[in-house]
ZADO-1210 file (C-alpha; in nm, 4 decimals, padded with zeros to 6 digits):
<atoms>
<atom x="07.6114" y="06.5420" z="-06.1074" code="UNK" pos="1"/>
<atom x="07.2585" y="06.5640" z="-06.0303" code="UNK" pos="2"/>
<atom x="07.0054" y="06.8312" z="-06.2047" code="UNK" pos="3"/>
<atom x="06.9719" y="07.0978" z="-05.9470" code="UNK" pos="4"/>
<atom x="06.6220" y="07.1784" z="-05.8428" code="UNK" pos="5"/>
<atom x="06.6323" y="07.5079" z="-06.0095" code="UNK" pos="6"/>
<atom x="06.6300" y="07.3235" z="-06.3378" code="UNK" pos="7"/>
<atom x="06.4037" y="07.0400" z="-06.2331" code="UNK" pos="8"/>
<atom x="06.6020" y="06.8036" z="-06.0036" code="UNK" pos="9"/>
<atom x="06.4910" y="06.7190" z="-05.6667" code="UNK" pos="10"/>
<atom x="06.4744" y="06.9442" z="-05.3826" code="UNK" pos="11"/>
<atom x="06.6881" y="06.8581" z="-05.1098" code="UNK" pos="12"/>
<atom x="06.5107" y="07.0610" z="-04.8517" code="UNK" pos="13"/>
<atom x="06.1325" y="06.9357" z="-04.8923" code="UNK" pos="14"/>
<atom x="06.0095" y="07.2320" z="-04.6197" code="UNK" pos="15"/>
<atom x="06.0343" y="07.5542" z="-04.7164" code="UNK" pos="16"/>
<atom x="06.2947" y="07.7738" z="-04.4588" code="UNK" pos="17"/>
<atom x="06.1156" y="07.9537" z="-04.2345" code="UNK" pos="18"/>
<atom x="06.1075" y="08.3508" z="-04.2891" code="UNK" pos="19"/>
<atom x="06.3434" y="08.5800" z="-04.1569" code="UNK" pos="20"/>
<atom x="06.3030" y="08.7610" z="-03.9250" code="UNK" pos="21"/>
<atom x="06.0625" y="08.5113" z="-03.7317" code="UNK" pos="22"/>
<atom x="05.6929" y="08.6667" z="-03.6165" code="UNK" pos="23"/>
<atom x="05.4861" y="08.4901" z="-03.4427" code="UNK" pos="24"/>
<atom x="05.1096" y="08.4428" z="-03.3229" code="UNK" pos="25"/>
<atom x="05.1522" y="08.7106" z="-03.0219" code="UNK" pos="26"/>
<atom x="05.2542" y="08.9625" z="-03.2874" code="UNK" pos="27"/>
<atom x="04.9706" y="08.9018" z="-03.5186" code="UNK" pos="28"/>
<atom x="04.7583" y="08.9355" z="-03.2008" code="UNK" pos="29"/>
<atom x="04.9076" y="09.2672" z="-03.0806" code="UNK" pos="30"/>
<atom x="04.8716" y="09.3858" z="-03.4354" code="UNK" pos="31"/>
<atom x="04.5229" y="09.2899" z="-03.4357" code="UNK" pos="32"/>
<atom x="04.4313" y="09.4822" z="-03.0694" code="UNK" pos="33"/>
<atom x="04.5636" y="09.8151" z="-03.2094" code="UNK" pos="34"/>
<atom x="04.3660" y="09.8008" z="-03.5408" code="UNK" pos="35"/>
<atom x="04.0570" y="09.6786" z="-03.3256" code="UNK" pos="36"/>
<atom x="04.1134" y="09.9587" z="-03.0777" code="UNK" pos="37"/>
<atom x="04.1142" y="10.2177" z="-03.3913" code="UNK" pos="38"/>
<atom x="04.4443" y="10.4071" z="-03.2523" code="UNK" pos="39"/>
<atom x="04.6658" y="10.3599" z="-03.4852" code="UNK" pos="40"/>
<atom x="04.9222" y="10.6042" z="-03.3799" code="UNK" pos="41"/>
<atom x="04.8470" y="10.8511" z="-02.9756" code="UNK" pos="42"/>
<atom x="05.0253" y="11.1302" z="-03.1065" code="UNK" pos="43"/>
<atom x="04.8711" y="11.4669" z="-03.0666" code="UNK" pos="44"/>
<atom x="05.0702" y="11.8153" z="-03.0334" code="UNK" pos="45"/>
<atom x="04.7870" y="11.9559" z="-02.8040" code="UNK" pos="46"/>
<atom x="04.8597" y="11.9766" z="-02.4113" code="UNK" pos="47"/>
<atom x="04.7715" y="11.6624" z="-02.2490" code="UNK" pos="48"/>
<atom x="04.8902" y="11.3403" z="-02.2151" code="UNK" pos="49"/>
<atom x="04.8390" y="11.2146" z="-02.5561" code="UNK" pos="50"/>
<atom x="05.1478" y="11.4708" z="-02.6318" code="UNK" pos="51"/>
<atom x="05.3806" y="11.2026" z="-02.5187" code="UNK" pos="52"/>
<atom x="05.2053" y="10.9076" z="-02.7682" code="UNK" pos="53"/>
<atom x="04.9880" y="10.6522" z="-02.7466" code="UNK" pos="54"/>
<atom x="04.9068" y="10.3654" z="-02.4344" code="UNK" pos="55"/>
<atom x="05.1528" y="10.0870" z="-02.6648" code="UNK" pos="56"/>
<atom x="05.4612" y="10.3608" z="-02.6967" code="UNK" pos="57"/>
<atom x="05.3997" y="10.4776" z="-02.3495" code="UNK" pos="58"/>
<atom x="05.4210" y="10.1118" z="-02.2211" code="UNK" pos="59"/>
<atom x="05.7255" y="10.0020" z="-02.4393" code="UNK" pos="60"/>
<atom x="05.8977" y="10.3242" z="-02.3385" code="UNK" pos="61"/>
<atom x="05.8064" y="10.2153" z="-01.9471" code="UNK" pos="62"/>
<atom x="05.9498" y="09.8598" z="-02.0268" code="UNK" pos="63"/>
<atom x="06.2647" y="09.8976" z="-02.2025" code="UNK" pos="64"/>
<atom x="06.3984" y="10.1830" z="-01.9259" code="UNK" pos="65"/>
<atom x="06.3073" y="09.9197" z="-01.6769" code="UNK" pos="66"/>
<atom x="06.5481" y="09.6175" z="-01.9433" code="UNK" pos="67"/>
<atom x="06.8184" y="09.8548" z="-01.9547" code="UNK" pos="68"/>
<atom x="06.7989" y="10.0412" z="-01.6021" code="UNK" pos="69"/>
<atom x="06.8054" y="10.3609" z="-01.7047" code="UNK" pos="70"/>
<atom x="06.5783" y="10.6511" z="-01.6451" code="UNK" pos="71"/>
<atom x="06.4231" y="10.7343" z="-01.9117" code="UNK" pos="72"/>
<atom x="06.3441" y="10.5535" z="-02.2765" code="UNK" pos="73"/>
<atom x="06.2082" y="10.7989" z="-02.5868" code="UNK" pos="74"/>
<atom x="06.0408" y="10.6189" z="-02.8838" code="UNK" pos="75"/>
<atom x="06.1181" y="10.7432" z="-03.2708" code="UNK" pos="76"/>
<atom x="06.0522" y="10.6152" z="-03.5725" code="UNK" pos="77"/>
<atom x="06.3887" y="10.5197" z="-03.6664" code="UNK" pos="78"/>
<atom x="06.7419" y="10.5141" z="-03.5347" code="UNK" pos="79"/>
<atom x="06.8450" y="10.7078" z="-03.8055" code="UNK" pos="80"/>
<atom x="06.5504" y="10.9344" z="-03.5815" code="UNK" pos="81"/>
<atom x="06.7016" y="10.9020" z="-03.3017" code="UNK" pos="82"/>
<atom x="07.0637" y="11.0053" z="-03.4192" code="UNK" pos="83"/>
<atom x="06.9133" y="11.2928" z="-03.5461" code="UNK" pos="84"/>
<atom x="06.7098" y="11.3857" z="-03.2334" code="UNK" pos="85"/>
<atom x="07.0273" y="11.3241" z="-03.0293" code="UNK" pos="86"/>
<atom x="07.2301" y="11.6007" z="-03.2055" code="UNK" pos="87"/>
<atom x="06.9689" y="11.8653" z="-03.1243" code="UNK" pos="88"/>
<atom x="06.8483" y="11.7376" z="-02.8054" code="UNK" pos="89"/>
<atom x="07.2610" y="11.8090" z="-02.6646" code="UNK" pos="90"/>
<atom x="07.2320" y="12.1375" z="-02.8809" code="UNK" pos="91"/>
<atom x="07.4496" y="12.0757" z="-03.1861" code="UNK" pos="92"/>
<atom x="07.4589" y="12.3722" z="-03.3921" code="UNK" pos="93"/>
<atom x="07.6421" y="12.5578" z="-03.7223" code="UNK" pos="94"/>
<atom x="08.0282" y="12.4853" z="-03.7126" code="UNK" pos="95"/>
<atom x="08.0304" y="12.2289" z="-03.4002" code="UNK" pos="96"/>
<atom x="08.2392" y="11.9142" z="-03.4329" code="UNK" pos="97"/>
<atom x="08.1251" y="11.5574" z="-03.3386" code="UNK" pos="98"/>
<atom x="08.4146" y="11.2786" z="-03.3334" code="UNK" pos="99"/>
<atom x="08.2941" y="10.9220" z="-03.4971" code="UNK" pos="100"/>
<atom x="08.4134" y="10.6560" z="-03.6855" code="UNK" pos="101"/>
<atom x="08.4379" y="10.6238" z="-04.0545" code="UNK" pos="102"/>
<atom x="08.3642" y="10.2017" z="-04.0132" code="UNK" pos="103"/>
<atom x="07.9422" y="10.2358" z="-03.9795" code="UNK" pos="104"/>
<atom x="07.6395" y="10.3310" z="-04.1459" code="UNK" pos="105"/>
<atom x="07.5614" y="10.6394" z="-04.3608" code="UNK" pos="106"/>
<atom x="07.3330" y="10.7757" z="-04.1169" code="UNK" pos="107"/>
<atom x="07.5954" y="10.7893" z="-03.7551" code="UNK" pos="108"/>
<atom x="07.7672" y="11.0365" z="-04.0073" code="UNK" pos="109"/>
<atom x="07.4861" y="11.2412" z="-04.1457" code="UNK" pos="110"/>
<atom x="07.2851" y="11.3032" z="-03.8110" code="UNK" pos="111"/>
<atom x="07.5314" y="11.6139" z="-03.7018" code="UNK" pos="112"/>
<atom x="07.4677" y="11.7442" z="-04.0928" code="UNK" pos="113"/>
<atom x="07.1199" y="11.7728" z="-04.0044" code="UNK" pos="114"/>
<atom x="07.2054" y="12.0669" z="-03.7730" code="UNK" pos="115"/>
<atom x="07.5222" y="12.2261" z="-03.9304" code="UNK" pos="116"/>
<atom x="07.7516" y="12.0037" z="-03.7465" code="UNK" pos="117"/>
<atom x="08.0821" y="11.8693" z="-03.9153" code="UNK" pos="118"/>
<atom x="08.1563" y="11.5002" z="-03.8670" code="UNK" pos="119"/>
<atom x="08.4938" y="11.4448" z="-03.8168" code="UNK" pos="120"/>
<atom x="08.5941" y="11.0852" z="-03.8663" code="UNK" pos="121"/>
<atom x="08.8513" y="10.9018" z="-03.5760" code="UNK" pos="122"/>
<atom x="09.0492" y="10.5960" z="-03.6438" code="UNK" pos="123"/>
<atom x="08.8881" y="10.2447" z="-03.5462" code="UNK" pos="124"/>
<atom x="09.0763" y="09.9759" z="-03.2816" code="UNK" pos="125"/>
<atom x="09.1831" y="09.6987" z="-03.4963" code="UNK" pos="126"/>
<atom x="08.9979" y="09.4332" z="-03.2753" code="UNK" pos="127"/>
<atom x="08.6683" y="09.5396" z="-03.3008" code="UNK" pos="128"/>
<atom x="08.6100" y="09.8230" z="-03.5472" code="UNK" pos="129"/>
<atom x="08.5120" y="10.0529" z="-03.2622" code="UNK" pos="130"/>
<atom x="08.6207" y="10.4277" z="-03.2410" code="UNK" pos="131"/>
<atom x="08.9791" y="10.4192" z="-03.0948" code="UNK" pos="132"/>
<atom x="08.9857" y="10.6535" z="-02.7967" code="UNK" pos="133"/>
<atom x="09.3402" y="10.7459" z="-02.8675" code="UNK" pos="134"/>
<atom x="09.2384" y="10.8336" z="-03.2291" code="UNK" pos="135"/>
<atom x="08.9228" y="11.0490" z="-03.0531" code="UNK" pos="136"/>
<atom x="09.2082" y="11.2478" z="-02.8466" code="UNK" pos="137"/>
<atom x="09.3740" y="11.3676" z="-03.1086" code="UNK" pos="138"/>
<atom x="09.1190" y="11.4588" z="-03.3076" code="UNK" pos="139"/>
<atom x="08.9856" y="11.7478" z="-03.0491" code="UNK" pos="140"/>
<atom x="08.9490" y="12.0866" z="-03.1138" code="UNK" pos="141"/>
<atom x="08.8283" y="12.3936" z="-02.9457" code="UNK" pos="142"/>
<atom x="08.4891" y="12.2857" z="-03.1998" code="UNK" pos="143"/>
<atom x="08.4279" y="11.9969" z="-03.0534" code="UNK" pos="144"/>
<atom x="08.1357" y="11.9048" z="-02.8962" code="UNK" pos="145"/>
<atom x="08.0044" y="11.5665" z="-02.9012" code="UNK" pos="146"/>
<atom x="08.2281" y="11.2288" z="-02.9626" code="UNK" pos="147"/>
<atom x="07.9367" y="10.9759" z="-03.1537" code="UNK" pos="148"/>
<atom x="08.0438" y="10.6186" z="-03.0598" code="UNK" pos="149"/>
<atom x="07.9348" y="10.2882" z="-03.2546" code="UNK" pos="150"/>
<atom x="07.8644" y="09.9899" z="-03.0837" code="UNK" pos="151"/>
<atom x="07.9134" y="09.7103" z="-03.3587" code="UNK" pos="152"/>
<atom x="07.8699" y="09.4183" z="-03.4769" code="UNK" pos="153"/>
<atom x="07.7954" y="09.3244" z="-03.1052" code="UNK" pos="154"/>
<atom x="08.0881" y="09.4757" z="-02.9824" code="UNK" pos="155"/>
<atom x="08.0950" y="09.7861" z="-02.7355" code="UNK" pos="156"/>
<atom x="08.3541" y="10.0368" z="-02.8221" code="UNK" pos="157"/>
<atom x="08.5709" y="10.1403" z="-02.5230" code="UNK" pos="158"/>
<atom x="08.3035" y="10.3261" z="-02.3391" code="UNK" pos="159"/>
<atom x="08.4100" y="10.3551" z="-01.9879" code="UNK" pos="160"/>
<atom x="08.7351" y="10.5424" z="-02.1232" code="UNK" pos="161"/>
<atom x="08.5179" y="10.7429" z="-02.3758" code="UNK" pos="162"/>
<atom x="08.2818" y="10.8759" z="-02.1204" code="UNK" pos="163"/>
<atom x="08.5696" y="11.0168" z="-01.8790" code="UNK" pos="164"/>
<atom x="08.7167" y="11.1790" z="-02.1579" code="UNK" pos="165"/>
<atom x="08.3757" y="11.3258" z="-02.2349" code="UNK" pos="166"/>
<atom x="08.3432" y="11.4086" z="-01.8818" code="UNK" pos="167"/>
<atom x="08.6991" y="11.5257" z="-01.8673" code="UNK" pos="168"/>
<atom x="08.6799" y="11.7580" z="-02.1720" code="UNK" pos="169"/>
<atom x="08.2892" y="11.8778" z="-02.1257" code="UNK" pos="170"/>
<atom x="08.1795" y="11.7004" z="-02.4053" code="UNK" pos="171"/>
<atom x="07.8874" y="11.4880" z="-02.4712" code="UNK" pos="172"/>
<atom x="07.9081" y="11.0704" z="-02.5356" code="UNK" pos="173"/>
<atom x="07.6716" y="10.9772" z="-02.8189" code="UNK" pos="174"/>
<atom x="07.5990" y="10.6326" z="-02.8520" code="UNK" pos="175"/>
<atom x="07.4708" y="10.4377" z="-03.1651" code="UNK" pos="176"/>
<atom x="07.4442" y="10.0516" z="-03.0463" code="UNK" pos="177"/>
<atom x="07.1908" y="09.9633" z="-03.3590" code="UNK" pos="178"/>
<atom x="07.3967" y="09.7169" z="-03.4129" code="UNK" pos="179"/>
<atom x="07.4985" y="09.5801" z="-03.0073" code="UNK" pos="180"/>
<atom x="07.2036" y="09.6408" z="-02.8447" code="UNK" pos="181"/>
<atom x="07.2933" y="09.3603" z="-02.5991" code="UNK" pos="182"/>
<atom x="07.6968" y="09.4003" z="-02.5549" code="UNK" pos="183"/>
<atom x="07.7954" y="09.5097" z="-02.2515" code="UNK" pos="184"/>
<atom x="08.1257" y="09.6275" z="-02.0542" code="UNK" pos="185"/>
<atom x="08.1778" y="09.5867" z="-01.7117" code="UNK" pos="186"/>
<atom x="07.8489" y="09.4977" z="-01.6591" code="UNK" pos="187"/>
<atom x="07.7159" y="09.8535" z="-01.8337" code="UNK" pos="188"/>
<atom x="07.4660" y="09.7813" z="-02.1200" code="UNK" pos="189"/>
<atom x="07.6160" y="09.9037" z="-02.4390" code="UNK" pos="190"/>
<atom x="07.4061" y="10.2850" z="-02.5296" code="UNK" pos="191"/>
<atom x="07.3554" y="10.3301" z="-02.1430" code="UNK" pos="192"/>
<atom x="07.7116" y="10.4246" z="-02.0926" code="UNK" pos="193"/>
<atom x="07.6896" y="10.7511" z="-02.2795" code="UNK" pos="194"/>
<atom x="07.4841" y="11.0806" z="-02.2310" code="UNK" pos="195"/>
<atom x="07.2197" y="10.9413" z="-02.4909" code="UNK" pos="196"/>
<atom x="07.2099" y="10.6474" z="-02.6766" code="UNK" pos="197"/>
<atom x="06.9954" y="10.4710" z="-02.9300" code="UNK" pos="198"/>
<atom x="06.8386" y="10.1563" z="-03.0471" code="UNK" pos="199"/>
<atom x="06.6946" y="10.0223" z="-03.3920" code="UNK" pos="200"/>
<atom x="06.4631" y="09.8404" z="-03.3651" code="UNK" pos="201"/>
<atom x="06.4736" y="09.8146" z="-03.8091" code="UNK" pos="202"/>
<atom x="06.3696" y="09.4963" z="-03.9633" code="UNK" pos="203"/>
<atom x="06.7073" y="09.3377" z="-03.9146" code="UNK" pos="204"/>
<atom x="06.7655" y="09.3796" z="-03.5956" code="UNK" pos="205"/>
<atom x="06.7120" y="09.1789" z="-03.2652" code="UNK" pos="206"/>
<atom x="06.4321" y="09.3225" z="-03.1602" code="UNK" pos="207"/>
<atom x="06.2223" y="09.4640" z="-03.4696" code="UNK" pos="208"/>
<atom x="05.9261" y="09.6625" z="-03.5418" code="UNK" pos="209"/>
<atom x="05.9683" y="09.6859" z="-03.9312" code="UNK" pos="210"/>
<atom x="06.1172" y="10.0113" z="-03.8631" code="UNK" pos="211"/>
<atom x="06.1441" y="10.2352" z="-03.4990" code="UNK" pos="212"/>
<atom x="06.4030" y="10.3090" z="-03.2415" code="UNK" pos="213"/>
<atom x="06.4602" y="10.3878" z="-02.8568" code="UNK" pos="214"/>
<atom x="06.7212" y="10.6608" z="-02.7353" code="UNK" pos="215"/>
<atom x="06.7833" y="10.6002" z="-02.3870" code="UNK" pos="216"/>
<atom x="06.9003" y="10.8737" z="-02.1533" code="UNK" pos="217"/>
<atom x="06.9570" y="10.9444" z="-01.7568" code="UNK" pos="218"/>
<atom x="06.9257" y="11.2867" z="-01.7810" code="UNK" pos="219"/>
<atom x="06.5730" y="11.4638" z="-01.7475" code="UNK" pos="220"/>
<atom x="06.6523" y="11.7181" z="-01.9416" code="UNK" pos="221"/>
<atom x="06.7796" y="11.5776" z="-02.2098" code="UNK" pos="222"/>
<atom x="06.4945" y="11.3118" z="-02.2503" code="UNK" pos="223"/>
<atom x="06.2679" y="11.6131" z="-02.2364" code="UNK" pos="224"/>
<atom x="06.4267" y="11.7818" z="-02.5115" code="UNK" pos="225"/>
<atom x="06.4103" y="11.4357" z="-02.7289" code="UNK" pos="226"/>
<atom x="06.0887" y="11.4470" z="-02.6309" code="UNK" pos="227"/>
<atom x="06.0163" y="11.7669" z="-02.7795" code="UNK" pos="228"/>
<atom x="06.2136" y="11.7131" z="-03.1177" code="UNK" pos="229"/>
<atom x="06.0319" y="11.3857" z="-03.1745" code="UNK" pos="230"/>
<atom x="05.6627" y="11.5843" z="-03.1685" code="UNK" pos="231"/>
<atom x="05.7302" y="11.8728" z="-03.3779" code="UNK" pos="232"/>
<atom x="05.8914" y="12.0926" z="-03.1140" code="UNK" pos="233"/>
<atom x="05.5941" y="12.2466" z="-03.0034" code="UNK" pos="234"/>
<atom x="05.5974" y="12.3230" z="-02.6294" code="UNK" pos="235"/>
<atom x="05.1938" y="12.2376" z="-02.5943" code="UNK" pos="236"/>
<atom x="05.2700" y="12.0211" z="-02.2917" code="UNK" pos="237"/>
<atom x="05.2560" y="12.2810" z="-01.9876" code="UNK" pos="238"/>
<atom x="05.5270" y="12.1221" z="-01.7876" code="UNK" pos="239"/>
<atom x="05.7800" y="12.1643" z="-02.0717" code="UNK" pos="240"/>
<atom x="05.7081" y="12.5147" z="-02.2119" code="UNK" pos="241"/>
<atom x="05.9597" y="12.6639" z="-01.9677" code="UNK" pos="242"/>
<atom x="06.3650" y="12.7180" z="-02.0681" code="UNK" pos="243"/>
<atom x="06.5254" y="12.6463" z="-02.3760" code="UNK" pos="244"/>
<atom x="06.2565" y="12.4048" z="-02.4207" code="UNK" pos="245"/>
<atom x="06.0323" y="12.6305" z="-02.6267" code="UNK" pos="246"/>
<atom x="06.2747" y="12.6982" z="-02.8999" code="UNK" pos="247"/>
<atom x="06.3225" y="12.3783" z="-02.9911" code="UNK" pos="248"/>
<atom x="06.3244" y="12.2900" z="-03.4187" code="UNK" pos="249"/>
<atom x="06.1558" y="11.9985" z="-03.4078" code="UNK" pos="250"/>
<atom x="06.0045" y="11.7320" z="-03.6497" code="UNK" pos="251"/>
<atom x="05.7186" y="11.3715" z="-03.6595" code="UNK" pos="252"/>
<atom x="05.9420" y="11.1304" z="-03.5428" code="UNK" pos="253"/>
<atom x="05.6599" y="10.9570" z="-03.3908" code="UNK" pos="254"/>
<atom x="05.6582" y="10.6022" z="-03.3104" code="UNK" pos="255"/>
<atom x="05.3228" y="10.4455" z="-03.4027" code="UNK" pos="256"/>
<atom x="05.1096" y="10.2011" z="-03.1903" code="UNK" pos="257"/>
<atom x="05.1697" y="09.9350" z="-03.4373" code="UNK" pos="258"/>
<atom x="05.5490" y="09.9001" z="-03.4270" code="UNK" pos="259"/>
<atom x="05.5244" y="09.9791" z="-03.0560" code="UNK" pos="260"/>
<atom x="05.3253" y="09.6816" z="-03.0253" code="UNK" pos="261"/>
<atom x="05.5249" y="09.4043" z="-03.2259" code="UNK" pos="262"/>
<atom x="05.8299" y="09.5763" z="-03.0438" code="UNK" pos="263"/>
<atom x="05.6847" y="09.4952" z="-02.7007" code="UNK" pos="264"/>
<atom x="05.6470" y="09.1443" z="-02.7873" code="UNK" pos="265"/>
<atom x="05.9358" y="09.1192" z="-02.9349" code="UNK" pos="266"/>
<atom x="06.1079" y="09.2700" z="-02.6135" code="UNK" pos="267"/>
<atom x="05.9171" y="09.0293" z="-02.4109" code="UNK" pos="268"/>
<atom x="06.0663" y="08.6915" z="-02.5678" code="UNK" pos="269"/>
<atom x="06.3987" y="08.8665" z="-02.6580" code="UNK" pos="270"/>
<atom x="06.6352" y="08.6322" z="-02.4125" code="UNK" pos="271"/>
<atom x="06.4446" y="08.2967" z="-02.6131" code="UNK" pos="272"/>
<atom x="06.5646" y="08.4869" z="-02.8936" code="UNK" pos="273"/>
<atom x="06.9038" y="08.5534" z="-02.8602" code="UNK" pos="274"/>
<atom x="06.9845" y="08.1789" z="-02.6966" code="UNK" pos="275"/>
<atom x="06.8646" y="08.0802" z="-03.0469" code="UNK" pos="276"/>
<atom x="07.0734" y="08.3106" z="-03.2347" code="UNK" pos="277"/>
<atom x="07.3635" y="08.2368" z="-03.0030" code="UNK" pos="278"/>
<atom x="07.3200" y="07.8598" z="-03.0678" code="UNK" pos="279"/>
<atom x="07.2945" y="07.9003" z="-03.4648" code="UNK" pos="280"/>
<atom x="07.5813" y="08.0914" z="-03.4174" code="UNK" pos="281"/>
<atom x="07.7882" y="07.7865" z="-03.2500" code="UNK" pos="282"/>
<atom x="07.6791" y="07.5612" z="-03.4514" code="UNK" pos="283"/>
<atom x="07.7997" y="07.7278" z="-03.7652" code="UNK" pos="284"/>
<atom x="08.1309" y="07.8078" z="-03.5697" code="UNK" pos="285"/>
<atom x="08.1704" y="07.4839" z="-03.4874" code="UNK" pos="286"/>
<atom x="08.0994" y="07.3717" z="-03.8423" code="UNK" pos="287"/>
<atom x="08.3345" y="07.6114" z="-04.0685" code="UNK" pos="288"/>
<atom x="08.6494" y="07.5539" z="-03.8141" code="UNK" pos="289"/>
<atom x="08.8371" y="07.3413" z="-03.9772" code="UNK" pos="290"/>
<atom x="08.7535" y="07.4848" z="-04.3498" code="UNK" pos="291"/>
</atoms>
């Protein structure tokens, strides 16, 4: 047997792999334009228009609403953000129930903590790993307010059925597609099914910033209020400090310019992307069948 490189043999890849996740030139550039513009982050929690973040969260906000046809797109600075924001922006409080799965990440489960909620976990379809409706039926009680639905491993759980039984039982459809951001069912984009849902854009995921997120909503209302819980909850900005809007608990959830620019490159090229992920994907497929 040969000496392994590790111990002094000879390579057998000469190049070095190229890092994951790829970055390119245009990201180093729109890096660059936000340091030389000296606005590192738009935030301010004074009336105005700066309320709502800077010109690079503004824009990606604008462009992924217009990608996923929905009406409005709210930045944070994580998904885990976003989850969290999503809970109080529907009004989760002390003692309310929200239905998810047990099969995903820490965080689907600890957003309804954040406001006194109880997570109550419902049994996953043995296809995909996705919430099983009939499991989310009989785990309904007069406490329940919210049914949190995970979108994985690029899979959409059975969202057309989840949000008539939402609709059905006055309850709100959460969506966490972190990890499908590109699944869809019936032609519906996975996380625009629901009331709210919400992206990562983390350092593993399709589209990355190093670390952000994007809920995505239809309702004004609602977006507002995400709005509001992402800046502190301060009701500065004159067209929202009417309602329920100025009792909001809010926290700095703020997206800065800097991952809102890599992330609007990154949206830009993300078809490219995918293609090549798909293809890697065959290829290995194609590879490993017969092992």
């Amino acid at each position: 047997m040969s000496k392994l490189a590790l111990l002094g043999g000879k390579p057998v890849i000469a190049k070095p792999l190229p890092p994951y996740p790829s970055m390119g030139k245009a990201e180093e550039e729109a890096v660059r334009e936000v340091v030389r513009s000296g606005v590192l982050s738009g935030f301010y929690g004074s009336p105005g228009p700066e309320f709502m973040g800077g010109p690079k969260v503004k824009t990606l906000e604008a462009a992924w609403a217009k990608r996923y046809g929905v009406g409005h797109a709210v930045t944070v600075n994580s998904a885990t953000s976003g989850l969290v924001a999503a809970m109080g922006a529907i009004g989760l409080g002390p003692g309310d129930e929200v239905i998810l799965p047990p099969w995903t990440m820490s965080a689907t489960a600890m957003a309804p903590l954040a406001y006194g909620g109880i997570p109550v976990f419902a049994d996953v379809e043995d296809q995909t790993f996705c919430i099983d409706p009939e499991s989310v039926i009989a785990n309904i009680t007069l406490k329940t307010r919210a049914i949190l639905a995970v979108n994985l491993f690029g899979h959409p759980a059975a969202l057309k059925r989840l949000r008539k039984l939402a609709d059905d039982r006055g309850l709100y459809l959460i969506e966490d597609s972190a990890q499908a951001p590109f699944a869809s069912e019936d032609g519906r984009r996975a996380g625009t099914v629901g009331h709210i849902g919400i992206y990562s854009l983390n350092f593993h995921k399709h589209i990355h910033s190093g670390e952000g997120g994007v809920c995505v909503t239809d309702d004004a209302r609602l977006a507002d209020r995400l709005r509001m819980i992402r800046n502190h909850g301060e009701n500065s900005a004159a067209e929202m400090a009417k309602g329920d809007l100025t009792n909001l608990v809010g926290f700095n959830l703020r997206m800065t310019e800097l991952s809102a620019a890599v992330a609007l490159v990154q949206l830009a090229n993300i078809d490219a992307h995918v293609a090549r992920r798909e293809k890697l994907a065959k290829a290995l497929s194609d590879g490993t069948r017969d092992l």
